[in-house]
C-alpha positions in Angstrom: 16.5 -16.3 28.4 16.8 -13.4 31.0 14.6 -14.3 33.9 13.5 -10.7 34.8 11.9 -10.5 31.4 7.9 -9.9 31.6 5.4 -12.8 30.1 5.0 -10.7 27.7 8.7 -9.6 26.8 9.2 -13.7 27.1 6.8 -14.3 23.8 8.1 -11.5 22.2 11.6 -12.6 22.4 10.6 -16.1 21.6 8.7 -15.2 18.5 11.7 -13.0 17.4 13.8 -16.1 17.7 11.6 -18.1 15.2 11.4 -15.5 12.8 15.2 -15.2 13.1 14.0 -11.5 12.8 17.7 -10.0 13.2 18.9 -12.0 11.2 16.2 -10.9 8.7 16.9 -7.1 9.6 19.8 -7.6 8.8 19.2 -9.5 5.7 16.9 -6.5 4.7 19.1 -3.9 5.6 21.8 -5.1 2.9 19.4 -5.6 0.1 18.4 -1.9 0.7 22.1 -1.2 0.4 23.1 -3.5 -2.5 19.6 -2.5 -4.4 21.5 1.2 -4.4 18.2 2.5 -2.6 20.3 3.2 0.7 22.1 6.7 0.3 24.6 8.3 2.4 22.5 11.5 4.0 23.7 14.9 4.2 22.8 15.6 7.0 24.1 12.9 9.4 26.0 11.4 6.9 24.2 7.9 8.1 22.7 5.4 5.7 19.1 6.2 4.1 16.5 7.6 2.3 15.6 11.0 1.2 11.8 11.0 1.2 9.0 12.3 -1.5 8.8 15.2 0.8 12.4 16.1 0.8 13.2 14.9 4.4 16.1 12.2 5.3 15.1 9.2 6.4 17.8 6.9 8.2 17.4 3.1 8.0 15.3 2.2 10.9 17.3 0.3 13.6 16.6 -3.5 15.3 14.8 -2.1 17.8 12.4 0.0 15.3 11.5 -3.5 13.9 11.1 -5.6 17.3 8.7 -3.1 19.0 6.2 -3.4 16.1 5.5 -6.8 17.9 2.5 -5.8 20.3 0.5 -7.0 22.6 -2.2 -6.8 20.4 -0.7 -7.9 17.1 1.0 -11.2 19.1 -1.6 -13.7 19.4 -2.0 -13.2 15.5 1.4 -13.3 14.4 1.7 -16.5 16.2 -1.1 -17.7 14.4 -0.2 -16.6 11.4 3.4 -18.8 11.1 1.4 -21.5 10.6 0.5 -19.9 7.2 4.2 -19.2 6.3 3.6 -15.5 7.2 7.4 -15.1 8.2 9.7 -13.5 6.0 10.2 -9.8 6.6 10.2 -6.7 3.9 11.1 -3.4 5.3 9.5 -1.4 2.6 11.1 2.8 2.0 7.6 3.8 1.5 8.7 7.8 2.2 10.9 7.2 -1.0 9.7 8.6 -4.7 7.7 5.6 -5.9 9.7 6.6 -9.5 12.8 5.8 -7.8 11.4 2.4 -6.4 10.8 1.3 -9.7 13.7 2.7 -11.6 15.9 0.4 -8.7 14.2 -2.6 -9.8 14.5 -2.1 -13.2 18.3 -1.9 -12.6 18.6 -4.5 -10.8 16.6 -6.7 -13.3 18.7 -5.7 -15.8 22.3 -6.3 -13.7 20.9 -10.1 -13.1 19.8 -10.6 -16.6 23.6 -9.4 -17.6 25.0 -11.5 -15.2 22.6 -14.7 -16.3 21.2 -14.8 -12.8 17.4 -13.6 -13.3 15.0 -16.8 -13.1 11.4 -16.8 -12.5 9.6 -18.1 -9.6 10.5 -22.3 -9.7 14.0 -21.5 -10.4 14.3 -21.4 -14.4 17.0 -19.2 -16.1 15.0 -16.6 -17.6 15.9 -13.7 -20.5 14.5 -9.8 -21.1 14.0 -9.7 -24.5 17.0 -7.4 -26.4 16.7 -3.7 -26.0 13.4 -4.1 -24.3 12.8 -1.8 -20.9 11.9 -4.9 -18.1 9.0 -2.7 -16.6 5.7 -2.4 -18.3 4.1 0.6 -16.4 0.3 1.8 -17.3 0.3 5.3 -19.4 -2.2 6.8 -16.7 0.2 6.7 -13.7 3.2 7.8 -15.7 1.3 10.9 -17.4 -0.3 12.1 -13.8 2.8 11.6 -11.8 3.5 8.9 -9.4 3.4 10.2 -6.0 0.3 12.2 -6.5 -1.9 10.3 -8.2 -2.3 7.4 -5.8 -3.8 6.9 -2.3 -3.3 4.5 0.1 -4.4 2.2 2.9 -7.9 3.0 2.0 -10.4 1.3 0.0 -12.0 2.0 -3.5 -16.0 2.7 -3.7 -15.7 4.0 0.1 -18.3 6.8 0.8 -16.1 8.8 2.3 -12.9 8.6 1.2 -10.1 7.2 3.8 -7.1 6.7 1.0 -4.1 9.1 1.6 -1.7 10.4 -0.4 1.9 9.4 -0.2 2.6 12.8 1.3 -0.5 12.5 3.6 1.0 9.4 5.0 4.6 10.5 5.9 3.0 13.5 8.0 1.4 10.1 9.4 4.3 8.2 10.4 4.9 6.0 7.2 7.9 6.3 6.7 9.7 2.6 6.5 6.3 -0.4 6.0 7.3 -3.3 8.4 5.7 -6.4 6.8 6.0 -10.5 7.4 4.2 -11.7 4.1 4.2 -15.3 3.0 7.6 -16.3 2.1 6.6 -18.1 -1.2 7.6 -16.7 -5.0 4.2 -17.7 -6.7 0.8 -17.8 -5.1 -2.0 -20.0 -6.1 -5.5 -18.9 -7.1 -7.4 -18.7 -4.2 -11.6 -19.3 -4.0 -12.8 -16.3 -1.7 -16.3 -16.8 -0.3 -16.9 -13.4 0.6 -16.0 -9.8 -0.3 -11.5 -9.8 -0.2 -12.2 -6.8 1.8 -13.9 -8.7 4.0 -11.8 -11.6 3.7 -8.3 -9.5 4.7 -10.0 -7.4 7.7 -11.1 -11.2 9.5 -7.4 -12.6 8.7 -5.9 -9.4 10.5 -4.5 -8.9 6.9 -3.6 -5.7 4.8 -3.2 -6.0 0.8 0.1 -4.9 -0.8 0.8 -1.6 -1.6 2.8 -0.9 -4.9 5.9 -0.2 -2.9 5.6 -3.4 -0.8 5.5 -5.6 -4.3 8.7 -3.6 -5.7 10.5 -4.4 -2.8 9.4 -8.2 -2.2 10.4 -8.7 -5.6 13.9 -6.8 -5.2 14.4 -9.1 -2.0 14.1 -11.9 -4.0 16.2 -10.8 -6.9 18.7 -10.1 -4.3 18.8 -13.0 -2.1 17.9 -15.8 -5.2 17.7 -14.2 -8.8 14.2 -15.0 -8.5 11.2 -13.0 -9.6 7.8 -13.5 -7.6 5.1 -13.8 -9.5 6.5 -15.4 -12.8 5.6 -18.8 -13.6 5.7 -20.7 -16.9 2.0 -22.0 -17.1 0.1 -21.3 -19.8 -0.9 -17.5 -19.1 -0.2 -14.6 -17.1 -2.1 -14.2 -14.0 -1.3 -11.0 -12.4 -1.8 -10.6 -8.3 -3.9 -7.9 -7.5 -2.5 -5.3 -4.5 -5.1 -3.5 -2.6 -2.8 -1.3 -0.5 -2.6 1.3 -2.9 -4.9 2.8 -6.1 -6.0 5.0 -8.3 -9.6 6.7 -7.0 -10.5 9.0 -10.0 -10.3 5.6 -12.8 -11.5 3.3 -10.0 -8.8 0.9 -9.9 -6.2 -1.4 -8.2 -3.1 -2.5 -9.4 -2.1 -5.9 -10.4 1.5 -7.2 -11.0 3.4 -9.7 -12.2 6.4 -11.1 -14.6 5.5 -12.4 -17.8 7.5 -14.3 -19.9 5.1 -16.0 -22.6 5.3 -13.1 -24.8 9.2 -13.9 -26.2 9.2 -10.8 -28.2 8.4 -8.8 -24.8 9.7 -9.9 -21.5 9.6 -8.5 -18.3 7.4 -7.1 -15.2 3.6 -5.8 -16.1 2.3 -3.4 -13.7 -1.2 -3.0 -14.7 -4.8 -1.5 -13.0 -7.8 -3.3 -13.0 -11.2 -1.8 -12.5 -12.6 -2.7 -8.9 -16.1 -3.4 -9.8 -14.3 -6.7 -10.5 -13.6 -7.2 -7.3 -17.3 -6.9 -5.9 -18.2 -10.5 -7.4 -18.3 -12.8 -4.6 -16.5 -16.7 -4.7 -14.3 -14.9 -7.4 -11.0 -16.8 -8.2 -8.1 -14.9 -7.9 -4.8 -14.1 -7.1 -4.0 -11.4 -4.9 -0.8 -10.6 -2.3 -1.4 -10.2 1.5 0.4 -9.2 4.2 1.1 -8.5 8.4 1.5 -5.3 8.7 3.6 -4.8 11.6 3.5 -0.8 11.5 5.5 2.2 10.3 8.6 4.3 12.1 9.7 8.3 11.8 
């Protein structure tokens, strides 16, 4: 280790090292590729996205990813490996959420063609014949996807702090660096105080849409597995707080279901957030590290 490195540079390096974060750039940087969400940009003719807002977006570079590890986010990302918080996503949040999804129905479709899809334990899974593998509620699809939702905000707020997609570009997010928990299926967990609550003392942020799309496309990629599909008895979608709908009051869940033979595939659903204002609720819901965001 280079001995003219500060203390701090010194943990950052060594925390790097035990993420294997290059590696994982790397890693993430192909899937992005091989998911056909990477495209070759006019302008510099370098590897990217072209944003909702029209702008081109190159894929972010090592260094992008390696400075999101602070300071003042170190203590907790050390903690946090103890909770398997240590697989990276690098979501394209700048790109058409339309897009997202139409990707990951492709590639659902190119691994069920190929025999490869399974769900979460590892189990050769089917979609059902001439069915679409994306179950998407009628509300977003009829308003439009990019300007209907709002995001990093909270539902039931006084004063509303959601953006818009658009909102949050002009912001600086533009790729999402996240470490979420590298597991395919989470069990239901017993909250004993508002989730809210709950994610803001654990230094954690909930999913976004976008972050779920491509945590699931990482998967598919790297595995044939889909998170969130399990074969017990009933579906039990995750609910992801990073992103909602304000005017019907509610959050998205997700998940695969395959108990319905006749209709296979991913349900994207929203679920009122009154729900959520129970305390010592059961639930599943997917968390994250945020790292941070690059131009």
């Amino acid at each position: 280790m280079n001995e003219s490195l500060q203390p701090f540079e010194i943990q950052r390096e060594s925390l790097a090292e035990r993420l294997k974060l290059k590696d994982q750039w790397e890693s993430q940087i192909r899937v992005l590729n091989e998911a056909g969400i990477l495209e070759i940009l006019p302008e510099s003719q370098e590897l990217g996205v072209i944003g909702v807002d029209g702008q081109q977006y190159p894929i972010p570079e090592y260094s992008d990813v390696l400075n999101q590890l602070t300071p003042e986010n170190l203590e907790l990302l050390e903690a946090k490996q103890e909770e398997d918080y240590n697989k990276l996503i690098i979501t394209p949040f700048a790109m058409p959420l339309k897009q997202l999804i139409d990707r990951y129905s492709s590639l659902l479709k190119r691994k069920d063609k190929t025999g490869e899809l399974k769900d979460s334990q590892g189990n050769s899974i089917n979609i059902s014949d001439g069915d679409e593998p994306i179950k998407l509620p009628v509300k977003l699809i009829e308003d439009g996807y990019d300007d209907t939702l709002l995001y990093f905000g909270k539902l039931g707020e006084e004063q509303e702090t959601g953006k818009t997609k658009k909102k949050s570009i002009e912001q600086g997010k533009i790729w999402h660096f996240c470490l979420v928990q590298d597991t395919n299926s989470l069990e239901n967990k017993r909250i004993e105080t508002k989730i809210d609550s709950y994610l803001q003392e654990g230094g954690l942020s909930g999913y976004t849409l976008e972050d779920w799309l491509m945590h699931a496309i990482t998967n598919l990629q790297e595995s044939g597995k889909q998170i969130d599909c399990t074969d017990s008895k009933e579906i039990i979608p995750n609910w992801l707080m990073g992103s909602y709908l304000p005017k019907d009051d509610c959050y998205f869940r997700a998940a695969y279901d395959i108990h319905d033979p006749s209709s296979t595939g991913a349900v994207i659903g929203g679920a009122k957030g009154e729900i959520l204002k129970s305390r010592k609720n059961f639930i599943n819901f997917r968390n994250l590290i945020e790292l941070g965001s690059n131009l």
